[in-house]
PDB file of N, CA, C and O in Angstrom:
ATOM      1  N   UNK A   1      10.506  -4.185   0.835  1.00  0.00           N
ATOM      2  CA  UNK A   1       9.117  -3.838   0.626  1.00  0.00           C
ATOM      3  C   UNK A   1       8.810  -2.473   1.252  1.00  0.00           C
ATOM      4  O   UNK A   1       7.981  -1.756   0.691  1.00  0.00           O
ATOM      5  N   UNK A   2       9.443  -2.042   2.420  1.00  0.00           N
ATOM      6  CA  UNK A   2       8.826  -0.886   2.808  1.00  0.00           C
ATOM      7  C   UNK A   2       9.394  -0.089   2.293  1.00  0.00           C
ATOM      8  O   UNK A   2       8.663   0.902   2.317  1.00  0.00           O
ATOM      9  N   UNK A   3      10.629   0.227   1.622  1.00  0.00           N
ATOM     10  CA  UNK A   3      10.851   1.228   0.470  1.00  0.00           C
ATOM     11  C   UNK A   3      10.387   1.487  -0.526  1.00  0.00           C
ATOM     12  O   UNK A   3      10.716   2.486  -1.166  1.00  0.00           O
ATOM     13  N   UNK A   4       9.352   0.502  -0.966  1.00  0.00           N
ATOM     14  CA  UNK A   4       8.145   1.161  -2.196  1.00  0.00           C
ATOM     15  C   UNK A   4       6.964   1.600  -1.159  1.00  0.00           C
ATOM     16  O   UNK A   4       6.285   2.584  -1.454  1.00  0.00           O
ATOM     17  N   UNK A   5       6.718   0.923  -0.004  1.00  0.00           N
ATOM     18  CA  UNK A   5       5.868   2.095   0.391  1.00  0.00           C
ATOM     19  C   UNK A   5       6.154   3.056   0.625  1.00  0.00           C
ATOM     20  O   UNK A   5       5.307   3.827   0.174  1.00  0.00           O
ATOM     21  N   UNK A   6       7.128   3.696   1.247  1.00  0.00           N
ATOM     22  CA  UNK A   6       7.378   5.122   1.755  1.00  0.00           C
ATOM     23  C   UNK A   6       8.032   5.521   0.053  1.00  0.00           C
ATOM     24  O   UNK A   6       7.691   6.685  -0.158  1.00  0.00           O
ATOM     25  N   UNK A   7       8.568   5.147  -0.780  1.00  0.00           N
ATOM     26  CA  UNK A   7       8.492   5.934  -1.897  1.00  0.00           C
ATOM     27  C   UNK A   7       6.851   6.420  -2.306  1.00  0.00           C
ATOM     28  O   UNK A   7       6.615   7.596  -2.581  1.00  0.00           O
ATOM     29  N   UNK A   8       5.606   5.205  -2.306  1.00  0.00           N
ATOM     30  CA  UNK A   8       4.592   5.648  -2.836  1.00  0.00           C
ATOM     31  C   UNK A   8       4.268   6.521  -1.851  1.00  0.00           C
ATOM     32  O   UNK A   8       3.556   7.433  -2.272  1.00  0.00           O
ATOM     33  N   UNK A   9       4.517   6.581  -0.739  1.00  0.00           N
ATOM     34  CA  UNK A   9       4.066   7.791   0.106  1.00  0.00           C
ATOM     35  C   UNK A   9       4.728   9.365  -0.199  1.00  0.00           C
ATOM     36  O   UNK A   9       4.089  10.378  -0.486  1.00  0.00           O
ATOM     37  N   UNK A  10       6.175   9.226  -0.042  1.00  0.00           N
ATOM     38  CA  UNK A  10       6.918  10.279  -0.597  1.00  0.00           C
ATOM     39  C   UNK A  10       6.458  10.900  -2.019  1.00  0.00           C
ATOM     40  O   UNK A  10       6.160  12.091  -2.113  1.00  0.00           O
ATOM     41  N   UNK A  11       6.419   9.992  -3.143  1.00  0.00           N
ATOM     42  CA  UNK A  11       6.054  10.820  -4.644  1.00  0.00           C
ATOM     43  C   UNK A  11       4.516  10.545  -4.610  1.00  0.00           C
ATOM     44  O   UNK A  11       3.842  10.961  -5.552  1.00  0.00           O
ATOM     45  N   UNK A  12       4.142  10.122  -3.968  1.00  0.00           N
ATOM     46  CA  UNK A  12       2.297  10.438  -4.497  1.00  0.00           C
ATOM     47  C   UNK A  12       2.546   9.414  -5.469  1.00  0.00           C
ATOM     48  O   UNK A  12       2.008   9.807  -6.503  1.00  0.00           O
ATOM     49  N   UNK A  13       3.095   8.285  -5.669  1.00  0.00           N
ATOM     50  CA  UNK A  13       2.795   7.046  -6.503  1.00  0.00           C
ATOM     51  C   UNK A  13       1.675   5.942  -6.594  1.00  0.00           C
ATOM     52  O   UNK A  13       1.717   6.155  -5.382  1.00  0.00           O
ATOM     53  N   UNK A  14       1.153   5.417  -6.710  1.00  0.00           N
ATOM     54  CA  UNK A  14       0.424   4.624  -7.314  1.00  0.00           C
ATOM     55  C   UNK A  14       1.405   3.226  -6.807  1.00  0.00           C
ATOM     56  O   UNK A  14       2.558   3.375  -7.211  1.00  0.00           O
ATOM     57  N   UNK A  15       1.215   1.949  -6.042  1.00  0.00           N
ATOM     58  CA  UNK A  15       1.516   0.675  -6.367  1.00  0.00           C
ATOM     59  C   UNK A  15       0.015  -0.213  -6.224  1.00  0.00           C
ATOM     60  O   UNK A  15      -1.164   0.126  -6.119  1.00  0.00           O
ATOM     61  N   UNK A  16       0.657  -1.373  -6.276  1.00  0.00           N
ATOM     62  CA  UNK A  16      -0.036  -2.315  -6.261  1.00  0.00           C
ATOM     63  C   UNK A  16       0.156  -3.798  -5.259  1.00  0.00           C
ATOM     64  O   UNK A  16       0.893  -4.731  -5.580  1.00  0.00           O
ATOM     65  N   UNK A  17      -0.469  -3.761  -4.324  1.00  0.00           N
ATOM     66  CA  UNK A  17       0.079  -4.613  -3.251  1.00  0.00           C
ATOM     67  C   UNK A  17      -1.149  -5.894  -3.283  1.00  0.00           C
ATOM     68  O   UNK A  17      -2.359  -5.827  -3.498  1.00  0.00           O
ATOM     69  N   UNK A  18      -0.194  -7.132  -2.949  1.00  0.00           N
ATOM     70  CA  UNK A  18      -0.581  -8.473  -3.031  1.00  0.00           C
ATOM     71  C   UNK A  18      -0.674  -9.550  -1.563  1.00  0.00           C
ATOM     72  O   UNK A  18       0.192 -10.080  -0.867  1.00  0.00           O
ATOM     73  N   UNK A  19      -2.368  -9.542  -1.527  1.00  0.00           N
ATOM     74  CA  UNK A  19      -2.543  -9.941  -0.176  1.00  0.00           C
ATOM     75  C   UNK A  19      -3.268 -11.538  -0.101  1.00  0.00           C
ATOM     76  O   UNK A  19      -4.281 -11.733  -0.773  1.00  0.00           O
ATOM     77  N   UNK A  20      -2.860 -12.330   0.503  1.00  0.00           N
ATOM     78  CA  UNK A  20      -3.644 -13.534  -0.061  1.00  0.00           C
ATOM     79  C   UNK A  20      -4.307 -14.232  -1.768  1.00  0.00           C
ATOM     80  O   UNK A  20      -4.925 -15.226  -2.149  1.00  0.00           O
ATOM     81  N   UNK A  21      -3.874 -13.339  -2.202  1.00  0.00           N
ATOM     82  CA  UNK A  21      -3.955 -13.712  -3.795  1.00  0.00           C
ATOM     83  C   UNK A  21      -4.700 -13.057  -4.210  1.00  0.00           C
ATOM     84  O   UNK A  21      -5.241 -13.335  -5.280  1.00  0.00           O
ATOM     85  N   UNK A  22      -5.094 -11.605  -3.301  1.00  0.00           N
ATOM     86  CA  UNK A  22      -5.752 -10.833  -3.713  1.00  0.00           C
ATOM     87  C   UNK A  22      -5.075  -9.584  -4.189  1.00  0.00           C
ATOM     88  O   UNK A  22      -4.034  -9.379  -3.566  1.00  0.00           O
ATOM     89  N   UNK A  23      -5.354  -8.664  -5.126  1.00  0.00           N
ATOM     90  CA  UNK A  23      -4.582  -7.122  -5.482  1.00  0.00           C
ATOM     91  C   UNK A  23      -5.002  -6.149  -4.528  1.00  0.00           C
ATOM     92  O   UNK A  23      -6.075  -6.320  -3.950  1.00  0.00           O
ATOM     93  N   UNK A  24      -4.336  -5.206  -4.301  1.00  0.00           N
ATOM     94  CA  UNK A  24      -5.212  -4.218  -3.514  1.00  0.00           C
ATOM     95  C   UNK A  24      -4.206  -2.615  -4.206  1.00  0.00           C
ATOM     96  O   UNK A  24      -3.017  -2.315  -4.097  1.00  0.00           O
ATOM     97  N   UNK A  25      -5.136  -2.055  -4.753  1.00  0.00           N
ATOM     98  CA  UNK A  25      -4.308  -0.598  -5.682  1.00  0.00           C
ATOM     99  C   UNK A  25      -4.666   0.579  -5.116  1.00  0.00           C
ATOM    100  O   UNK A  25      -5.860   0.806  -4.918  1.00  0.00           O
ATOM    101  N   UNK A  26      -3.559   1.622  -4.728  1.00  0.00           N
ATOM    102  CA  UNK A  26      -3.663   2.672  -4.258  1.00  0.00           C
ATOM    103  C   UNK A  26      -2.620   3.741  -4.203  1.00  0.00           C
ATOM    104  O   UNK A  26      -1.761   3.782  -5.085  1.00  0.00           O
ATOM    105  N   UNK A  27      -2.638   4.593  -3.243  1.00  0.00           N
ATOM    106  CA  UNK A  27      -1.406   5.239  -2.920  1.00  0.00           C
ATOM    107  C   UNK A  27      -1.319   5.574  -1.402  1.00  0.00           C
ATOM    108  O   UNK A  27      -2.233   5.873  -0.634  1.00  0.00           O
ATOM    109  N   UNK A  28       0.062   5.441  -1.161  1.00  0.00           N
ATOM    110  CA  UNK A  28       0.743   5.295   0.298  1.00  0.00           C
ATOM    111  C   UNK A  28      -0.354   6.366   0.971  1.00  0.00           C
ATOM    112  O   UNK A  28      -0.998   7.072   0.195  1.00  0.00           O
ATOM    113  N   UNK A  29      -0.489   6.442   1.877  1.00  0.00           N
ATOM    114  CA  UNK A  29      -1.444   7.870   3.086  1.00  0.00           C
ATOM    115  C   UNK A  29      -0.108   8.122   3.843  1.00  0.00           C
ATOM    116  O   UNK A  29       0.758   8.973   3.639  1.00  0.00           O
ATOM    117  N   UNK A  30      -0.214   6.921   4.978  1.00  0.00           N
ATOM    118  CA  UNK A  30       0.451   6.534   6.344  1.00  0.00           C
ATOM    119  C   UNK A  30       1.298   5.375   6.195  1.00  0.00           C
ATOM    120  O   UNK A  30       1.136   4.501   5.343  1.00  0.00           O
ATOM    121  N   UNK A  31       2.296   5.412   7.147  1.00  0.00           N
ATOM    122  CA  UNK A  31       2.785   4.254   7.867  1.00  0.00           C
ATOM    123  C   UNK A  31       2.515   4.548   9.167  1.00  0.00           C
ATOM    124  O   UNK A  31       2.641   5.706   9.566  1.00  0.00           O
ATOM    125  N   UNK A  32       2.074   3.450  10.067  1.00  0.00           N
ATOM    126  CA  UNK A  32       1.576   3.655  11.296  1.00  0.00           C
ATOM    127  C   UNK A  32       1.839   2.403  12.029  1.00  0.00           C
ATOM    128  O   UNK A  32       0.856   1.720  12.313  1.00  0.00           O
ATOM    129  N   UNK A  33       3.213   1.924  12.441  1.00  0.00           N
ATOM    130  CA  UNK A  33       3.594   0.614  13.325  1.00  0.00           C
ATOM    131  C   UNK A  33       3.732  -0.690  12.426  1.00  0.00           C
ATOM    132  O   UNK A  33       4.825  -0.979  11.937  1.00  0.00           O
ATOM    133  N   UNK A  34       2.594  -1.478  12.216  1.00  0.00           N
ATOM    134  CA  UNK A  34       2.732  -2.386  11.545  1.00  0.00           C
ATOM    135  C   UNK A  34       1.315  -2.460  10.331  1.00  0.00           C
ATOM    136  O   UNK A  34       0.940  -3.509   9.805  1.00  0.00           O
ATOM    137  N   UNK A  35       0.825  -1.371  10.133  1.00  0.00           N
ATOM    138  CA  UNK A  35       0.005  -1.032   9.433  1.00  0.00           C
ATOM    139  C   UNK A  35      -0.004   0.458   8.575  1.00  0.00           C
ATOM    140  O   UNK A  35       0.186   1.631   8.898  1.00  0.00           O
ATOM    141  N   UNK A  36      -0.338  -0.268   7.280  1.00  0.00           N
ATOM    142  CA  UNK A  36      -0.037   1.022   6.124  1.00  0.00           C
ATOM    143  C   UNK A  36      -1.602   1.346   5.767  1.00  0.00           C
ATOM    144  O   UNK A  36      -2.452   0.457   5.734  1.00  0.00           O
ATOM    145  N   UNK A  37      -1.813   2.393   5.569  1.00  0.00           N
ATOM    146  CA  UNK A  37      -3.135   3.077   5.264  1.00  0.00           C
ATOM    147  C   UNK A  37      -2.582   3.456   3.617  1.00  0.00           C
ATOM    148  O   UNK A  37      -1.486   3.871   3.240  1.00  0.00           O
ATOM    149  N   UNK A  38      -3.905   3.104   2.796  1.00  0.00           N
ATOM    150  CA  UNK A  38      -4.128   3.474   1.351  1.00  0.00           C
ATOM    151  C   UNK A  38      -4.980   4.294   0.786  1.00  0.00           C
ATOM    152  O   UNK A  38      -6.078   3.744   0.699  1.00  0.00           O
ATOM    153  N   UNK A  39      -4.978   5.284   0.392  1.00  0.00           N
ATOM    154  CA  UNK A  39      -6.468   5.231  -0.491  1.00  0.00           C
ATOM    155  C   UNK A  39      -6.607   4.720  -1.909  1.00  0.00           C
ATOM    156  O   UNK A  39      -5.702   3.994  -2.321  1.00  0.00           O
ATOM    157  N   UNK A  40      -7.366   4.933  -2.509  1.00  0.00           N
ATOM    158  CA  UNK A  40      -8.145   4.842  -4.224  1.00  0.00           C
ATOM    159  C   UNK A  40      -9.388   5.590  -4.736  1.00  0.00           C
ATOM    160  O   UNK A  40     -10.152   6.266  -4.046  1.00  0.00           O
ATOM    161  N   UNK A  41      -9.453   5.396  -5.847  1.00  0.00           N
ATOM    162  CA  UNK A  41     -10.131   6.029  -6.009  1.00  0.00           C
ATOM    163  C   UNK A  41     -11.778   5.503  -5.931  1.00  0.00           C
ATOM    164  O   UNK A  41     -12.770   6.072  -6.386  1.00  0.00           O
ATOM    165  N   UNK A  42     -11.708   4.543  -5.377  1.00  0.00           N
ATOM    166  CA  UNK A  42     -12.942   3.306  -5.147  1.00  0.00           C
ATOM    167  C   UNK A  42     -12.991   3.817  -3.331  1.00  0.00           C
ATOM    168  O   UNK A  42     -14.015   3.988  -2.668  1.00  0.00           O
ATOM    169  N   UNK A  43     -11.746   3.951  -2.922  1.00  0.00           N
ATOM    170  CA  UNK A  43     -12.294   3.653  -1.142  1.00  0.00           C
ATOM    171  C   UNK A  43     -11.262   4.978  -0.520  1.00  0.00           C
ATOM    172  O   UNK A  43     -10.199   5.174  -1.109  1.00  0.00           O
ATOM    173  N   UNK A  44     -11.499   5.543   0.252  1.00  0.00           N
ATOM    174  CA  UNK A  44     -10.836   6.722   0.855  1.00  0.00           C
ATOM    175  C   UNK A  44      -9.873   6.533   1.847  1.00  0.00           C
ATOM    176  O   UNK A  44      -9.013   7.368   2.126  1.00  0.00           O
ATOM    177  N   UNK A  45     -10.028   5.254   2.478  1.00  0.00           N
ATOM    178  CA  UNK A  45      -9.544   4.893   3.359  1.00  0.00           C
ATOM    179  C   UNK A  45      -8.983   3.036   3.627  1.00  0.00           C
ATOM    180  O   UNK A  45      -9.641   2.434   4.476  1.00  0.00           O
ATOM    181  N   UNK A  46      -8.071   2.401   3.065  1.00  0.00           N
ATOM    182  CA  UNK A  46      -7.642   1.070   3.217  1.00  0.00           C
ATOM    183  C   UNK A  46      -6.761   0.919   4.396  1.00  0.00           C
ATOM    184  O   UNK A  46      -5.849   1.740   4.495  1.00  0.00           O
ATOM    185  N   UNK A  47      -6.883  -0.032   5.347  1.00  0.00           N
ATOM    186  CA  UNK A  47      -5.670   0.036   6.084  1.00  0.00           C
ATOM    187  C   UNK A  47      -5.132  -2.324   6.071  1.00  0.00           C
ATOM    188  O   UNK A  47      -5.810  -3.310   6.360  1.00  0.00           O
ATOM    189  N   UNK A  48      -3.851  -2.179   5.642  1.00  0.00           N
ATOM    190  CA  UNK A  48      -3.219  -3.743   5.326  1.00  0.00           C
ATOM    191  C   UNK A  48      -2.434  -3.294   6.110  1.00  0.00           C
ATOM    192  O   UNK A  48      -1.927  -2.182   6.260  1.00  0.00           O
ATOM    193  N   UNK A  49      -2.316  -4.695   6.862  1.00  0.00           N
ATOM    194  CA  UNK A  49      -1.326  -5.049   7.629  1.00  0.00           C
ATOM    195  C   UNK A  49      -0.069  -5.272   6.886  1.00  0.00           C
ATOM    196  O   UNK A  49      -0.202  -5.950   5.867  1.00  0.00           O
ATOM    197  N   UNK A  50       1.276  -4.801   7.200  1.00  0.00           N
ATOM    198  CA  UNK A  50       2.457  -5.236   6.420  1.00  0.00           C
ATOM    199  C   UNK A  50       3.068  -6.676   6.748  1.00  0.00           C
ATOM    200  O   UNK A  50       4.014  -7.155   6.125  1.00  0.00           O
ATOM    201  N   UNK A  51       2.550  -7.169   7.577  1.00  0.00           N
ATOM    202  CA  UNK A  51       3.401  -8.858   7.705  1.00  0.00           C
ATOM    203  C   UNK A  51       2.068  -9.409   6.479  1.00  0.00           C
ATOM    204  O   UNK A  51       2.292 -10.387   5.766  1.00  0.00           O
ATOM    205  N   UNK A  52       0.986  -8.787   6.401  1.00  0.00           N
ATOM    206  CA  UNK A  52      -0.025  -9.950   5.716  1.00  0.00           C
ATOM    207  C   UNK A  52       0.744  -9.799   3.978  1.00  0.00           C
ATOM    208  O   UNK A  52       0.972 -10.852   3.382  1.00  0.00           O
ATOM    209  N   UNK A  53       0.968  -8.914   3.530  1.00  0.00           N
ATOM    210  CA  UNK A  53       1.713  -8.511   2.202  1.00  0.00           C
ATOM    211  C   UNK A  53       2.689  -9.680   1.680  1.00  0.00           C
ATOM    212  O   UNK A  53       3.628 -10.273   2.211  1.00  0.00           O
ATOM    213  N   UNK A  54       2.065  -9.763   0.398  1.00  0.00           N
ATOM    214  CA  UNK A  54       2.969 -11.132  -0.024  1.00  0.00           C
ATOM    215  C   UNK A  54       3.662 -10.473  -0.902  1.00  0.00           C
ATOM    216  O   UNK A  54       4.742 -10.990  -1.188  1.00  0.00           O
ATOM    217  N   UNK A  55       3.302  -9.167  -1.602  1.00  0.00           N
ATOM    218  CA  UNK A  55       4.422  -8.857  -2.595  1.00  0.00           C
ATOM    219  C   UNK A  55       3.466  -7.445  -2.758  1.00  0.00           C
ATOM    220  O   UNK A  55       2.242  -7.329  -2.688  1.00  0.00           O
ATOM    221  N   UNK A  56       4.543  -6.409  -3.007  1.00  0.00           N
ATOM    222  CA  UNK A  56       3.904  -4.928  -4.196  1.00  0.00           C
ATOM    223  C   UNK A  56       4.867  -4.560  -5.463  1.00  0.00           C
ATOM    224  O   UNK A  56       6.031  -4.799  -5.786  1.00  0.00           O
ATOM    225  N   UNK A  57       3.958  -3.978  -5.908  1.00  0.00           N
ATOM    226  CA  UNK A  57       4.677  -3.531  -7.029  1.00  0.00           C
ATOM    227  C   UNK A  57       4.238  -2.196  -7.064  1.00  0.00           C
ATOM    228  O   UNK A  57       3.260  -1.727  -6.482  1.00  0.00           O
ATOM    229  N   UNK A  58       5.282  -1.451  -8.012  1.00  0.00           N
ATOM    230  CA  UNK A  58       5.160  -0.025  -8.446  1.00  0.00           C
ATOM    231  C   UNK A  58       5.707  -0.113  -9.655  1.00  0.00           C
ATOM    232  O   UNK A  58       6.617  -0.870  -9.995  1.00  0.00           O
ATOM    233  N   UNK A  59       4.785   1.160 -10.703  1.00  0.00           N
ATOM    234  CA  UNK A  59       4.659   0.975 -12.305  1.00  0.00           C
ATOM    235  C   UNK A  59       6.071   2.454 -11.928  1.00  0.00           C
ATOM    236  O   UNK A  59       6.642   3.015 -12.864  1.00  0.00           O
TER     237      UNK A  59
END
C-alpha cells in the first residue's frame, strides 16, 4: 500500500483510498509518520491515518 502512495506522491497521481467503507479521492501531498496528507479538489487539505486504510487504488 505505501507504494501507491508515494507513487501518487511522486507522479502527481490521482488514487482512491478506502476507509471504513468509505472512499476518500485525491492526490498524495505528504507522508508524515503514520499519517498521509491529501488534497482534492473539494478540500485542500485531508490528513488519513495509514493503519485506518482498508484498501487504495490507482487508475
Amino acid at each position: 500500500m505505501r507504494e501507491l502512495l508515494e507513487a501518487s506522491q511522486n507522479d502527481k497521481k490521482g488514487l482512491m483510498l478506502y476507509v471504513k467503507g468509505q472512499s476518500i479521492a485525491g492526490i498524495v501531498v505528504k507522508i508524515a509518520g503514520d499519517v498521509v496528507e491529501l488534497r482534492s479538489r473539494e478540500y485542500s487539505r485531508i490528513a488519513v491515518r495509514i493503519d485506518s486504510i482498508d484498501a487504495a487504488a490507482m487508475a
